[in-house]
Backbone and ligand atoms as CSV (ligand in chain L), in Angstrom:
chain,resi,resn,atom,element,x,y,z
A,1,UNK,N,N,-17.151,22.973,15.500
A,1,UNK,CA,C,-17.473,21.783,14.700
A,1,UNK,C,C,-16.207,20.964,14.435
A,2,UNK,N,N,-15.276,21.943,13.821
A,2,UNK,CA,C,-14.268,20.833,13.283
A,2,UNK,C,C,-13.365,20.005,14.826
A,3,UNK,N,N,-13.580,19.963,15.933
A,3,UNK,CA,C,-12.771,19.342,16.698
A,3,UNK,C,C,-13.315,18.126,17.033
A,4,UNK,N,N,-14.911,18.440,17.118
A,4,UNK,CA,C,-15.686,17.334,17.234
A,4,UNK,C,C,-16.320,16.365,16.194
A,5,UNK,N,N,-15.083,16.316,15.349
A,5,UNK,CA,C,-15.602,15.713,14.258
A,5,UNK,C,C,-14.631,14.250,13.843
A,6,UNK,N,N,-15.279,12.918,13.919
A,6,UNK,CA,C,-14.867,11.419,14.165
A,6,UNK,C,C,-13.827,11.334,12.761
A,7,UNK,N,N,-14.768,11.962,11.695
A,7,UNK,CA,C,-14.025,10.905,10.416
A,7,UNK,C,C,-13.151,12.020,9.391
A,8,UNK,N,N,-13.086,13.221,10.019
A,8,UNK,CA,C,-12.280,14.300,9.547
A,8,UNK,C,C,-10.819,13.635,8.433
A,9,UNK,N,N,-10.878,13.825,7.170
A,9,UNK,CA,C,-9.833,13.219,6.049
A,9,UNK,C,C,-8.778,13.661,6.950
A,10,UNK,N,N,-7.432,12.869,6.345
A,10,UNK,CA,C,-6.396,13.198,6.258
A,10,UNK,C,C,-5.381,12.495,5.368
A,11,UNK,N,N,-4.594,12.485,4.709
A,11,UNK,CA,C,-3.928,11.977,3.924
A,11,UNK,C,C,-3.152,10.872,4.656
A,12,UNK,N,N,-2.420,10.771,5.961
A,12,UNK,CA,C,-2.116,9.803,6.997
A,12,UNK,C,C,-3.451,8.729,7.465
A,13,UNK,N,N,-4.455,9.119,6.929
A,13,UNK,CA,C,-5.236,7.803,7.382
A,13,UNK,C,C,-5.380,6.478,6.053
A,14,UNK,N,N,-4.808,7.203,5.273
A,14,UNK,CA,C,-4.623,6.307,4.392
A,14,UNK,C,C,-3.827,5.118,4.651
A,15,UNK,N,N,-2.902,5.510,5.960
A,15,UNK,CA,C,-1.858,4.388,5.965
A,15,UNK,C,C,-0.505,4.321,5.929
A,16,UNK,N,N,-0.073,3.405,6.725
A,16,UNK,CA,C,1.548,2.865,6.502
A,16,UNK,C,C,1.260,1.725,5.480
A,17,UNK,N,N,0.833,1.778,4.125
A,17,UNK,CA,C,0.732,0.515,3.632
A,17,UNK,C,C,1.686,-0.944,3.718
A,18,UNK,N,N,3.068,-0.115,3.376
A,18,UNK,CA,C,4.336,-1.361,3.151
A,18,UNK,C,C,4.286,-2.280,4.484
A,19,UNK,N,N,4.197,-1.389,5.405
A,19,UNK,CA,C,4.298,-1.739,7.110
A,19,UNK,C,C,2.834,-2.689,6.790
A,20,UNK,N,N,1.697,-2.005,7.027
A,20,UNK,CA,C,0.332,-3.252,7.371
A,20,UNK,C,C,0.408,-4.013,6.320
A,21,UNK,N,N,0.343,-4.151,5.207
A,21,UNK,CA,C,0.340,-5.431,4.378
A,21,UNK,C,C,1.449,-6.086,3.367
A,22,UNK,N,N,2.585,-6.330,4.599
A,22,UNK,CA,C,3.972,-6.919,4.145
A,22,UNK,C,C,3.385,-8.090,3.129
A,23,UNK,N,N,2.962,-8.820,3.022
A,23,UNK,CA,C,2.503,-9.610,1.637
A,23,UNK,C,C,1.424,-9.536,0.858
A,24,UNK,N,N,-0.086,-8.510,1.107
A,24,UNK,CA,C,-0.695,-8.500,0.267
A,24,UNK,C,C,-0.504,-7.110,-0.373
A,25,UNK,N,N,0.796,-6.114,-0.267
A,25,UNK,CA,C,0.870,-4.957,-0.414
A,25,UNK,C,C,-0.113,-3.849,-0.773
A,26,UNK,N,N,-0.050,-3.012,-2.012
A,26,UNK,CA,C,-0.861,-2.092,-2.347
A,26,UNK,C,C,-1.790,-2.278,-3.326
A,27,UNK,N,N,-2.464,-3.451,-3.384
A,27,UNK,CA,C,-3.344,-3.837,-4.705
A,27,UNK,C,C,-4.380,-4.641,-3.972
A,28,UNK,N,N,-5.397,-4.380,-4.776
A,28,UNK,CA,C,-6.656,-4.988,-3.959
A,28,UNK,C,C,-7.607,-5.525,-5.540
A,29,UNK,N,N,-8.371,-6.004,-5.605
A,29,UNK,CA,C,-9.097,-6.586,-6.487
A,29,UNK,C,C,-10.170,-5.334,-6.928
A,30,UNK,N,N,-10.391,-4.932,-8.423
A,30,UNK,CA,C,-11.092,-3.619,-8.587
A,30,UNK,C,C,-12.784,-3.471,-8.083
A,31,UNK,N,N,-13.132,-5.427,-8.142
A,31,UNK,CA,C,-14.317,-5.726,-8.085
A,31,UNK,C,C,-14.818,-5.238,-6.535
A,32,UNK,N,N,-13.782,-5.305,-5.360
A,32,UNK,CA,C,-14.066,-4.631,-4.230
A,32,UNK,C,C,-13.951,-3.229,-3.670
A,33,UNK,N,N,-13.604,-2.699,-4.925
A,33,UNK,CA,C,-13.344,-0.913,-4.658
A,33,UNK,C,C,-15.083,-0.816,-5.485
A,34,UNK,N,N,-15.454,-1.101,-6.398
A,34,UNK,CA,C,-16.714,-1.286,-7.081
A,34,UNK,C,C,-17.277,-1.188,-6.071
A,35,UNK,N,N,-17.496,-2.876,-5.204
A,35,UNK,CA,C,-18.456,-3.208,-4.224
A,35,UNK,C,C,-18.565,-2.010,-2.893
A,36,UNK,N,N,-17.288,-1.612,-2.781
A,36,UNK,CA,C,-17.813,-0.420,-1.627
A,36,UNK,C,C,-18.290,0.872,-1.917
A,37,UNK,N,N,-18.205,1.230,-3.141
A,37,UNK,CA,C,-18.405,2.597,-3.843
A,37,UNK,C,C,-19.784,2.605,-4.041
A,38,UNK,N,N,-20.765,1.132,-4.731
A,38,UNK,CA,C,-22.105,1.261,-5.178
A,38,UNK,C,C,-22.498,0.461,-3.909
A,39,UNK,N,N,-22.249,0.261,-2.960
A,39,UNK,CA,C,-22.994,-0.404,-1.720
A,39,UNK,C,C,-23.331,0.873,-0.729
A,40,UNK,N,N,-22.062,1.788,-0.854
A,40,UNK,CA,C,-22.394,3.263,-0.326
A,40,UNK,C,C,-23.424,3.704,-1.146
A,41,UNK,N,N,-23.525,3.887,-2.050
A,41,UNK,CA,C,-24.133,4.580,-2.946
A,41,UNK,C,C,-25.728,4.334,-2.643
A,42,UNK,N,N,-25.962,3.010,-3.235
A,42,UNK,CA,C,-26.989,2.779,-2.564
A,42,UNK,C,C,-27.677,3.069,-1.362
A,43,UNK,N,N,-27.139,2.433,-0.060
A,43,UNK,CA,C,-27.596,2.971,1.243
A,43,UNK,C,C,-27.538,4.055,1.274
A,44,UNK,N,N,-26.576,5.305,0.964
A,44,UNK,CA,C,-26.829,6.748,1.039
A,44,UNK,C,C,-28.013,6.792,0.090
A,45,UNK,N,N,-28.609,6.545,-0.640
A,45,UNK,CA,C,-29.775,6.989,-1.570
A,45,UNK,C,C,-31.028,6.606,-0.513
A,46,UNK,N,N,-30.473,5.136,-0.024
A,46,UNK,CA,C,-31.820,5.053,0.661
A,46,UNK,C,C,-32.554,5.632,1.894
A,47,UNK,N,N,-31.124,6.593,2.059
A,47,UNK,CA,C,-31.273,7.469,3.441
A,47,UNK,C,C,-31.412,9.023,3.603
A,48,UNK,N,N,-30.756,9.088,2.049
A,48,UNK,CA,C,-31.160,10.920,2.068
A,48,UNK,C,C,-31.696,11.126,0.547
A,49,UNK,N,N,-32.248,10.150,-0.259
A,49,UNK,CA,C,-32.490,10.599,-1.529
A,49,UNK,C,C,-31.367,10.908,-2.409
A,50,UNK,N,N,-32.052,10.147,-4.292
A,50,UNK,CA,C,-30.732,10.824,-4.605
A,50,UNK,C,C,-30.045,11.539,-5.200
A,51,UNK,N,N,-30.417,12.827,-4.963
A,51,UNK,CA,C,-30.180,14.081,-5.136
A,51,UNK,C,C,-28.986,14.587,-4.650
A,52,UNK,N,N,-29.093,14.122,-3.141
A,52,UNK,CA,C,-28.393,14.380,-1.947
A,52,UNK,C,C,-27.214,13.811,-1.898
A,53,UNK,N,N,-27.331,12.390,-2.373
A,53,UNK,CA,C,-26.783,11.431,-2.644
A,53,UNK,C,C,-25.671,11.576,-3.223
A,54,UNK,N,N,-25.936,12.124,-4.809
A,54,UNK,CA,C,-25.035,12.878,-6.070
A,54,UNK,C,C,-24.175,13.661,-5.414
A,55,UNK,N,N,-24.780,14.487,-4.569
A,55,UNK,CA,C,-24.158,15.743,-3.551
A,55,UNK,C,C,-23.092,15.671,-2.860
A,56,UNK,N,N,-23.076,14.078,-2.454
A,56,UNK,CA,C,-21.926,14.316,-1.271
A,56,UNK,C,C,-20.745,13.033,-2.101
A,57,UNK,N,N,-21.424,12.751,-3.088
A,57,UNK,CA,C,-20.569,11.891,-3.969
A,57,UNK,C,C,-19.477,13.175,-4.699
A,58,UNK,N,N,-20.150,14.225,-4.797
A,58,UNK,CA,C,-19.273,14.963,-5.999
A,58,UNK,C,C,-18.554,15.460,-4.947
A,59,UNK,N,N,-19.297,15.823,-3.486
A,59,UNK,CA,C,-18.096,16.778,-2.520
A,59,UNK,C,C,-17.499,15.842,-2.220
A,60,UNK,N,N,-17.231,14.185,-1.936
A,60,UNK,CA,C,-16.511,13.555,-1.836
A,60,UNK,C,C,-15.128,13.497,-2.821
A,61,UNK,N,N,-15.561,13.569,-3.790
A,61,UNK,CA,C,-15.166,13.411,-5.284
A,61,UNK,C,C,-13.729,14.387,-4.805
A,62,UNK,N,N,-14.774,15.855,-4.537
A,62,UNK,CA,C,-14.069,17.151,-4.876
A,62,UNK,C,C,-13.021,17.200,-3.316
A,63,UNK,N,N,-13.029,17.165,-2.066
A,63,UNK,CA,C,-12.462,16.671,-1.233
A,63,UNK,C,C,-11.087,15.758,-1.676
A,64,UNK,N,N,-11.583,14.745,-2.135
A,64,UNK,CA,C,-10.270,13.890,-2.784
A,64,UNK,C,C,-9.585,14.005,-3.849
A,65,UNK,N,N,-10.046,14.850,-4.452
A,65,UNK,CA,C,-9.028,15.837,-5.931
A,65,UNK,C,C,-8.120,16.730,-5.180
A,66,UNK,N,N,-8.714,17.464,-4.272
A,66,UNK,CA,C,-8.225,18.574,-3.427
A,66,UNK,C,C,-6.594,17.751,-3.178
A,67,UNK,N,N,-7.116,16.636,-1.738
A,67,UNK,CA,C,-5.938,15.994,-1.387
A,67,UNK,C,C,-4.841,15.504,-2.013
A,68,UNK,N,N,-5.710,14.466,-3.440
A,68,UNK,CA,C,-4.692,13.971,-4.372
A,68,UNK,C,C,-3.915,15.127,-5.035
A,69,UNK,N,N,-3.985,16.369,-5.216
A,69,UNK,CA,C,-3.216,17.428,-5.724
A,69,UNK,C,C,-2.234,18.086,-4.786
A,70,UNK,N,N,-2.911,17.679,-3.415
A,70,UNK,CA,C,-1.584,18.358,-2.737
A,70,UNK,C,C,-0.596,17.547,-2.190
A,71,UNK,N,N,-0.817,15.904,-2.424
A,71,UNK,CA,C,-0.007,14.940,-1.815
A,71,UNK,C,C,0.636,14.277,-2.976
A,72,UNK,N,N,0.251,14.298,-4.612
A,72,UNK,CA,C,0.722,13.764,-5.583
A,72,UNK,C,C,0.995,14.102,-6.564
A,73,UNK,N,N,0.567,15.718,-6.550
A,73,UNK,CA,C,0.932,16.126,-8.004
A,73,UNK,C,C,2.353,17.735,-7.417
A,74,UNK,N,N,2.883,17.775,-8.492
A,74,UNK,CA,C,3.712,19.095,-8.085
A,74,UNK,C,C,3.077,20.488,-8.365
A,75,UNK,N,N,3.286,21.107,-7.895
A,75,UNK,CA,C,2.106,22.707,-7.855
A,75,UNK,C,C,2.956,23.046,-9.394
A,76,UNK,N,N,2.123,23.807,-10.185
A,76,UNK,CA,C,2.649,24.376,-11.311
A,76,UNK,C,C,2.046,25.032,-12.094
A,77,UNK,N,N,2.349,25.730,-12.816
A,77,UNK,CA,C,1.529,26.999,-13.674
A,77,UNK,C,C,1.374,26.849,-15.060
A,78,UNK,N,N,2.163,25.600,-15.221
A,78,UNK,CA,C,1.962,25.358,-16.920
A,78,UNK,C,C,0.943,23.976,-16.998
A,79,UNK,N,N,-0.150,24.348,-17.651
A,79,UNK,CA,C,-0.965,23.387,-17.977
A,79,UNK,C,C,-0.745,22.353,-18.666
A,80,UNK,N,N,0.487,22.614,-19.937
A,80,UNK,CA,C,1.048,21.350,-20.574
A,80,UNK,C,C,1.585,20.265,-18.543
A,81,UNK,N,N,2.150,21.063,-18.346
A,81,UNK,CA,C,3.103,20.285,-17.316
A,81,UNK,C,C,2.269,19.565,-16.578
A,82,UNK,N,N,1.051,20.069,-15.831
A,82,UNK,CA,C,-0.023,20.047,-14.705
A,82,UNK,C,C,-0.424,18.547,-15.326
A,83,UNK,N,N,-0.734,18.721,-17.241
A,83,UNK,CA,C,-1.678,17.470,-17.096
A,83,UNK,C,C,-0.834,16.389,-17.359
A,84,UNK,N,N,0.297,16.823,-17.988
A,84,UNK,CA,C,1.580,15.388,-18.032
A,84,UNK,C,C,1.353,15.110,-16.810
A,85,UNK,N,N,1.501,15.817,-16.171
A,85,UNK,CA,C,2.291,14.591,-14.297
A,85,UNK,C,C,0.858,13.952,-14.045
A,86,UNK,N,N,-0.727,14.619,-14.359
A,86,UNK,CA,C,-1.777,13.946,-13.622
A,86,UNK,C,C,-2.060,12.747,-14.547
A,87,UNK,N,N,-1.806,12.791,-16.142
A,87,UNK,CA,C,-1.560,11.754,-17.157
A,87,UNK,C,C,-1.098,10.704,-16.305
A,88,UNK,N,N,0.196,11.042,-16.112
A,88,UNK,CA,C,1.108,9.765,-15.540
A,88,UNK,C,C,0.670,9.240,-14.394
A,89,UNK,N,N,0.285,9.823,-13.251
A,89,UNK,CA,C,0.432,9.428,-11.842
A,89,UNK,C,C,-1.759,8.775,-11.979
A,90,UNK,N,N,-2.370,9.490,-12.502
A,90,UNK,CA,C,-3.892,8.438,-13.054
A,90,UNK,C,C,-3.568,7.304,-13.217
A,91,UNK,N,N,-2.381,6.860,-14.694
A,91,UNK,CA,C,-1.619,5.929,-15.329
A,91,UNK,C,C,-1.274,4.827,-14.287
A,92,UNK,N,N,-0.409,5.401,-13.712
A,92,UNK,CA,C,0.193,4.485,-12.337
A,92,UNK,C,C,-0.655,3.982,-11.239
A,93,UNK,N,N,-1.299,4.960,-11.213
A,93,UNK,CA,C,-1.910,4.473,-9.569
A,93,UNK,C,C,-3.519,3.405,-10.259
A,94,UNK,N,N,-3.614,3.413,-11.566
A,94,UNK,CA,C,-4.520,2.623,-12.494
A,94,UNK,C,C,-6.129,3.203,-12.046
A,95,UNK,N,N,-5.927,4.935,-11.558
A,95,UNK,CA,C,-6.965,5.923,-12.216
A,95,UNK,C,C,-8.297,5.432,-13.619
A,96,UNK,N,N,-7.161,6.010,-13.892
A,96,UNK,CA,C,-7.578,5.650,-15.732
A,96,UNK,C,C,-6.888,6.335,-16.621
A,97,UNK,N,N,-7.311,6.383,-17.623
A,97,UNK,CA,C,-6.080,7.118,-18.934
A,97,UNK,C,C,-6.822,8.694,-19.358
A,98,UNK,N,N,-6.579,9.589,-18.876
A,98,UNK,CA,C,-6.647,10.774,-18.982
A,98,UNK,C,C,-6.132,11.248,-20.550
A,99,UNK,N,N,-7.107,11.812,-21.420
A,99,UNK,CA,C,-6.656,13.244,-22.149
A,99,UNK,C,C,-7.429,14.055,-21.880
A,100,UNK,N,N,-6.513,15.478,-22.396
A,100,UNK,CA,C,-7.162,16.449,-22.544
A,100,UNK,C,C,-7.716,17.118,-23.887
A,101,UNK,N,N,-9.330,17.234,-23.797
A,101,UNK,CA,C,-9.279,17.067,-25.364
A,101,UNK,C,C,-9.739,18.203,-26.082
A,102,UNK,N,N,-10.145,19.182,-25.224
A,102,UNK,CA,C,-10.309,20.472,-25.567
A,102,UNK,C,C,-9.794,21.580,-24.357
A,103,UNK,N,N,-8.992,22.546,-24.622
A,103,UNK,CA,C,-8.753,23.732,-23.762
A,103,UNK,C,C,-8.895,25.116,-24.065
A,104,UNK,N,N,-9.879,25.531,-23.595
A,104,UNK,CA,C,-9.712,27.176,-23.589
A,104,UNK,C,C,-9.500,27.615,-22.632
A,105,UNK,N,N,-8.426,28.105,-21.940
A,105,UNK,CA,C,-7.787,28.260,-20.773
A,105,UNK,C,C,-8.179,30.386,-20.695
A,106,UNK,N,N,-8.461,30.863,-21.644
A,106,UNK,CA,C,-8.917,32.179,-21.589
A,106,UNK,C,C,-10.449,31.818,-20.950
A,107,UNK,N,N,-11.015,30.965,-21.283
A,107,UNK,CA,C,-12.647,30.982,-21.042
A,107,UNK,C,C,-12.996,30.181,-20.026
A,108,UNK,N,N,-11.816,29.100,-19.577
A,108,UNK,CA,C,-12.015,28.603,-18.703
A,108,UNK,C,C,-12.318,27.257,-18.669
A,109,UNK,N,N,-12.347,26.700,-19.936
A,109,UNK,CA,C,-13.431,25.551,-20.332
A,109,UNK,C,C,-12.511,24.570,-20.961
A,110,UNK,N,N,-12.691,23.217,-20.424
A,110,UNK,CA,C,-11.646,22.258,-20.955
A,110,UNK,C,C,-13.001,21.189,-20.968
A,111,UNK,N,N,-12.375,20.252,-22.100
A,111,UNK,CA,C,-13.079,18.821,-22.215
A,111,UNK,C,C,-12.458,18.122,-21.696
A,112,UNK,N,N,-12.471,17.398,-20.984
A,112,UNK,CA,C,-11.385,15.819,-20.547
A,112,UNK,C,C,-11.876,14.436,-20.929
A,113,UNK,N,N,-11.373,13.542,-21.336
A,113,UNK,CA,C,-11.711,12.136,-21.091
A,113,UNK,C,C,-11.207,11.312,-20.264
A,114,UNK,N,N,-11.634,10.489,-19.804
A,114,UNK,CA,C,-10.944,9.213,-18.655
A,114,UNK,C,C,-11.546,7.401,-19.191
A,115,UNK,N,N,-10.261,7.214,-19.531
A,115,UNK,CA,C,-10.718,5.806,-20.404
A,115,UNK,C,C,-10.569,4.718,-19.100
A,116,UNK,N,N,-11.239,3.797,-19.568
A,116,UNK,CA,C,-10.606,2.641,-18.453
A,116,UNK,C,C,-11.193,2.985,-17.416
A,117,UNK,N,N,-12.598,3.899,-16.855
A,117,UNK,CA,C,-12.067,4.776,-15.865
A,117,UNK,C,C,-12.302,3.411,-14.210
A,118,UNK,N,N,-12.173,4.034,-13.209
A,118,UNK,CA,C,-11.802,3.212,-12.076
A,118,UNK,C,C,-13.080,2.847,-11.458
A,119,UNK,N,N,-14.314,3.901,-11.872
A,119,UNK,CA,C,-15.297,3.549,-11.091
A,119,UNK,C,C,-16.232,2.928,-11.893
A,120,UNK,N,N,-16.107,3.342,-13.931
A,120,UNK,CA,C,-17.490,2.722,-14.350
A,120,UNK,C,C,-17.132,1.856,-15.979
A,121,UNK,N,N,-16.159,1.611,-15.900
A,121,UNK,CA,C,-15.592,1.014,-17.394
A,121,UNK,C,C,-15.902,-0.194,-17.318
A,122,UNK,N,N,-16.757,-0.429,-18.027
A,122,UNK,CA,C,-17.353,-2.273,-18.166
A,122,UNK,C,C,-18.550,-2.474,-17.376
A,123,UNK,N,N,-18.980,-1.080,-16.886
A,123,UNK,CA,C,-20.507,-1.371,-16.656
A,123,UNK,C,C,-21.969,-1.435,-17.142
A,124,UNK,N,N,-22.085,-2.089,-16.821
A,124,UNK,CA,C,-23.793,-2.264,-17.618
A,124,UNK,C,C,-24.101,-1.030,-18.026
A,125,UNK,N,N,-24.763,-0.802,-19.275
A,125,UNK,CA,C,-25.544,0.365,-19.998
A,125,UNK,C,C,-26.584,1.140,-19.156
A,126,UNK,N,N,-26.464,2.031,-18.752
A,126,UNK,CA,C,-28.182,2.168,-17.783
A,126,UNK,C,C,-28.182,3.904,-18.466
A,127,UNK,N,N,-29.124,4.361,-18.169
A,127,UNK,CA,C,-30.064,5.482,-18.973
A,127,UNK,C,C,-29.355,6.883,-18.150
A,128,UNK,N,N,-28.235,6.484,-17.224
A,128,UNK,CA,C,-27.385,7.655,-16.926
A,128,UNK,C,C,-25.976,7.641,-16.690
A,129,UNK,N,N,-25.132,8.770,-16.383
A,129,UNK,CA,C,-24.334,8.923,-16.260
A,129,UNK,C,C,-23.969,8.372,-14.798
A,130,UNK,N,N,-22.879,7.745,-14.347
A,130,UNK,CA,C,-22.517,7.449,-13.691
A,130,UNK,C,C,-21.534,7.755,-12.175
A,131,UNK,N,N,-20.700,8.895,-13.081
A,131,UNK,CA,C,-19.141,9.281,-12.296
A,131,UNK,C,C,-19.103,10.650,-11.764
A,132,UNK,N,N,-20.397,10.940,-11.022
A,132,UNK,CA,C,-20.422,11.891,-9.930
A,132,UNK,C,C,-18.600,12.032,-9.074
A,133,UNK,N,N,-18.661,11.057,-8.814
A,133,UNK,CA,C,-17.417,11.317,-7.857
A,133,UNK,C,C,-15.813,11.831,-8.783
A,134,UNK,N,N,-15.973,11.407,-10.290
A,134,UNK,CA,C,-15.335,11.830,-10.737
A,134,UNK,C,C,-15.276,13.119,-11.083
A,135,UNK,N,N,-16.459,13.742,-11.546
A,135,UNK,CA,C,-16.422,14.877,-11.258
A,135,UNK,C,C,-16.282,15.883,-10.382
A,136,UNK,N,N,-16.454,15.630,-9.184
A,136,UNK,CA,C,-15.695,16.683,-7.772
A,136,UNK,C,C,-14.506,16.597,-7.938
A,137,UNK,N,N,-13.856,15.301,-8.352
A,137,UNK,CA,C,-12.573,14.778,-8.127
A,137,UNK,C,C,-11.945,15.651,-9.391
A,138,UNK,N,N,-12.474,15.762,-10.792
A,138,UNK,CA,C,-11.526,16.395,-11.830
A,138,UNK,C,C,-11.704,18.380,-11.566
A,139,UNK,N,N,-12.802,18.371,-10.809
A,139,UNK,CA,C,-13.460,20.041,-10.220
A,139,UNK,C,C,-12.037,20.455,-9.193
A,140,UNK,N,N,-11.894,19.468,-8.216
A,140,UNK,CA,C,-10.860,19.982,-7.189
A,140,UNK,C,C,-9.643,19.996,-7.710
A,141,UNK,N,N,-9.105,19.003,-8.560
A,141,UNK,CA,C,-7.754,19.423,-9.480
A,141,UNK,C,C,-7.725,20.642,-10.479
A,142,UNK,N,N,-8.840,20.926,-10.809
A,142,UNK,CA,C,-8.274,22.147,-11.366
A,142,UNK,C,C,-8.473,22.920,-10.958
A,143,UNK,N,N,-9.245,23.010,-9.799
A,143,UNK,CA,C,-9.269,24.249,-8.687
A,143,UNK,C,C,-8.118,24.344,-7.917
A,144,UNK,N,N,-7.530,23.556,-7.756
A,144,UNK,CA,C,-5.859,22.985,-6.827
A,144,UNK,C,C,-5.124,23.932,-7.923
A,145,UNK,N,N,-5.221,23.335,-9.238
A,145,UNK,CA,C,-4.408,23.733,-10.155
A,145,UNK,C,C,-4.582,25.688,-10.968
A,146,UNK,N,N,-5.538,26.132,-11.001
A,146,UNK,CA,C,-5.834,27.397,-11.369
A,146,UNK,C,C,-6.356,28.503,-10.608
A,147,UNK,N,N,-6.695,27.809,-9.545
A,147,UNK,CA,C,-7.006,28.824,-8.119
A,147,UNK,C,C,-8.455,29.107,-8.739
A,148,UNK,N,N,-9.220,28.863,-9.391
A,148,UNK,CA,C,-10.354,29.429,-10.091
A,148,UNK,C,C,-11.332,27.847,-9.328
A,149,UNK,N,N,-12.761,28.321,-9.012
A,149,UNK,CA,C,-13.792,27.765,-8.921
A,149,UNK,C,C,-14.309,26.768,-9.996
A,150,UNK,N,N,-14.377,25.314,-10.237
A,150,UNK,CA,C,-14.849,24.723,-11.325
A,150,UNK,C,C,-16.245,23.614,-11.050
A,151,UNK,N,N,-17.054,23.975,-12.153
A,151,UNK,CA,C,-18.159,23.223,-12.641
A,151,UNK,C,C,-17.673,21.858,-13.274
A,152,UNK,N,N,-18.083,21.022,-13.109
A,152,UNK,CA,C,-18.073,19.716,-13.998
A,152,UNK,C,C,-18.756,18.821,-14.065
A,153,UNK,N,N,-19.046,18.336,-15.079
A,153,UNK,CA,C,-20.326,17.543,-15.411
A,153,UNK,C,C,-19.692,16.744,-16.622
A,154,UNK,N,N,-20.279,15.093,-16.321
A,154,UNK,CA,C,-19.876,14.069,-17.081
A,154,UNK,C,C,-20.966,14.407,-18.190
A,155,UNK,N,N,-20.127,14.114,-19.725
A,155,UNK,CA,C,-21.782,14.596,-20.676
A,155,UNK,C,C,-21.501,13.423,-21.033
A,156,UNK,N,N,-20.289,12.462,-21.421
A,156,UNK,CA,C,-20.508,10.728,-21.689
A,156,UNK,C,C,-19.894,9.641,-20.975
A,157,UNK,N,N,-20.311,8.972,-20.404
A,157,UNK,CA,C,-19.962,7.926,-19.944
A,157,UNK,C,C,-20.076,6.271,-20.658
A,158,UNK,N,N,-19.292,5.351,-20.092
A,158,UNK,CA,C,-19.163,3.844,-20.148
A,158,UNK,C,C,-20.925,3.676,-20.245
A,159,UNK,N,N,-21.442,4.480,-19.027
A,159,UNK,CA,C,-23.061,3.850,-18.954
A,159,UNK,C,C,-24.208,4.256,-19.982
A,160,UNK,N,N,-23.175,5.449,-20.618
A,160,UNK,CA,C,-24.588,5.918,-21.620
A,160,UNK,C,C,-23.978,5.768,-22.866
A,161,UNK,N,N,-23.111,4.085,-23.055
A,161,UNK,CA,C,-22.806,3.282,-24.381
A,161,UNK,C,C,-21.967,3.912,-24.861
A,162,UNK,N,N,-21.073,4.828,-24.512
A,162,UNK,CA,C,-19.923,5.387,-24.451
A,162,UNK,C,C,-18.366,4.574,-24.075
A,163,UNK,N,N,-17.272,4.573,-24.755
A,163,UNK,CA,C,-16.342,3.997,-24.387
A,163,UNK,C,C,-15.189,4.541,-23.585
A,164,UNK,N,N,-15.409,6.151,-23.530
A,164,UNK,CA,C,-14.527,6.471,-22.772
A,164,UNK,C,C,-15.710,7.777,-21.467
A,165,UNK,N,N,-15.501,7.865,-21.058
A,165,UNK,CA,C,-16.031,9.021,-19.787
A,165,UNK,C,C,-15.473,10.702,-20.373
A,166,UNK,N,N,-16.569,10.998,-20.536
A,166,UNK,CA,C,-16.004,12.497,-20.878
A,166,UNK,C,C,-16.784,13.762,-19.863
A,167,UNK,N,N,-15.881,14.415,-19.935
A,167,UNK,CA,C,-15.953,15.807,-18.972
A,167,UNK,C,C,-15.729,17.284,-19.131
A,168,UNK,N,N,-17.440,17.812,-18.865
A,168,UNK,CA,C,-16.978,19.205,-19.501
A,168,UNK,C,C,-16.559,20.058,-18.104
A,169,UNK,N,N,-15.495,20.680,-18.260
A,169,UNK,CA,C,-15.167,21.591,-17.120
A,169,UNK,C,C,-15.600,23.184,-17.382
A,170,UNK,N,N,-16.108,23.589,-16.132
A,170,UNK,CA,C,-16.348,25.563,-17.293
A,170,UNK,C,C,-15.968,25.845,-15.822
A,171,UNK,N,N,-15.269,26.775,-15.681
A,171,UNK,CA,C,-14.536,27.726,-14.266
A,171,UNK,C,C,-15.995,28.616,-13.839
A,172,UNK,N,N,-16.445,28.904,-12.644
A,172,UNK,CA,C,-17.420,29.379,-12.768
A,172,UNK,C,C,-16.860,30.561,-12.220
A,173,UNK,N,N,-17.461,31.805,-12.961
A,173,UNK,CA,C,-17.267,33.259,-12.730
A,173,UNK,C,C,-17.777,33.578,-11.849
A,174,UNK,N,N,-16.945,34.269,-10.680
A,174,UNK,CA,C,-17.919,35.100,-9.845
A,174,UNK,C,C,-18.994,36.351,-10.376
A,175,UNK,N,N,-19.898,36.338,-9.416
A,175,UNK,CA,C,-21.136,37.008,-10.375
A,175,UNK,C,C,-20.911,38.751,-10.315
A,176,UNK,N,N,-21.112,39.356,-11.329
A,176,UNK,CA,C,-20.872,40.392,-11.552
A,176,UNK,C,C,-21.999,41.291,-10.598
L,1,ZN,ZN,ZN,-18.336,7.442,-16.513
């Protein structure tokens, strides 16, 4: 499978940015990262349901946490440290504004918030949660980061009249 495969990630397909866009550099308008995220979204719903849909949004999600941890963050064992650098580099790359707002690191279980966030801050109110992709994406960083398996699920979002995006993480135990 994997040889014959067209759109296989890699962190190099991202680009020589400085090189291809000597004057419009590394910034793009947020309204067109929007437009390609819910234009996918859509057509994938209308093609596999959206169940399925959610599915490959969160393994997308979780895929690109994976990468962003091994191309941007420094490997490390202290959790103060882990979430300073992902604080900052969210911050910079205009993520969104990360805390951490509950940790039980014995049980496995952290709360997070993401303000501002990149995919749903200032969107219309609608009767669900929104940031599937954020969640694979905050699942694979702390799987990058604790070697442990993680669950995550948005319990508030921008869309459910919420001002910041919140996230419960629980490590899932292998089964006894
Ligand atoms: Zn959200």
């Amino acid at each position: 499978m994997a040889d014959d495969r067209k759109y296989k990630f890699s962190w190099e397909l991202l680009g020589d940015i400085a090189t291809g866009r000597p004057n419009l550099g590394n910034k793009t308008n947020l309204e067109v990262y929007r437009l390609l995220l819910f234009t996918f979204r859509d057509v994938l719903e209308s093609h596999v349901g959206t169940e399925m849909t959610d599915r490959i949004f969160y393994e997308a999600g979780n895929l690109s946490g994976k990468e962003f941890y091994a191309n941007k963050l420094t490997p490390t064992n202290d959790l103060g440290e882990f979430v300073r650098e992902l604080q900052q580099v969210l911050k910079d790359m205009g993520i969104g504004i990360l805390r951490l707002e509950q940790a039980d690191v014995e049980a496995g279980e952290f709360v997070l918030t993401v303000s501002e966030d990149l995919d749903c801050s200032g969107l219309p109110e609608l009767d669900h949660e929104v940031c599937v992709y954020d969640e694979g994406f905050i699942a694979a960083l702390l799987e990058s980061f604790s070697g442990m398996k993680f669950k995550v699920k948005e319990i508030d979002c921008w869309c459910t009249g919420d001002r910041t995006c919140r996230f419960s993480a629980k490590a899932v135990k292998a089964e006894p």
